[in-house]
Structures are given as C-alpha cells and as structure tokens.
C-alpha positions in Angstrom: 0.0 0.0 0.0 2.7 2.2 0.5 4.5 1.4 -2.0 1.7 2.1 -4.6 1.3 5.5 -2.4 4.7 6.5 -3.0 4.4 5.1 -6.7 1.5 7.1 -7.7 1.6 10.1 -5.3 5.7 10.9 -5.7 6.6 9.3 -9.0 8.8 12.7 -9.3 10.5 12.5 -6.5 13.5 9.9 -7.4 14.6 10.7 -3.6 12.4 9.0 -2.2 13.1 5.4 -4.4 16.8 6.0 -3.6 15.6 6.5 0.6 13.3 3.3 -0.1 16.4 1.0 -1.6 18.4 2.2 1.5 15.8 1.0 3.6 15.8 -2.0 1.7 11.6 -1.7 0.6 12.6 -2.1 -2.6 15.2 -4.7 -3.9 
C-alpha cells in the first residue's frame, strides 16, 4: 500500500526510491 502511495503520489521525486532501496523496501 505504500508502496503504490509512494508510486502514484511521488513518482517525481527519485529521492524518495533512492531513501526506499536504503531501507531495503525495494530490492
């Protein structure tokens, strides 16, 4: 669900992919 938030609701912010691989939510 968050994900998809994120996905849809701050596609322009590449920040916050690059915050999410740190975090290890997306592999």
């Amino acid at each position: 669900a968050i994900l998809d938030f994120l996905e849809k609701g701050a596609q322009p912010t590449r920040t916050v992919h690059s915050i999410l691989k740190k975090a290890g939510v997306l592999t």
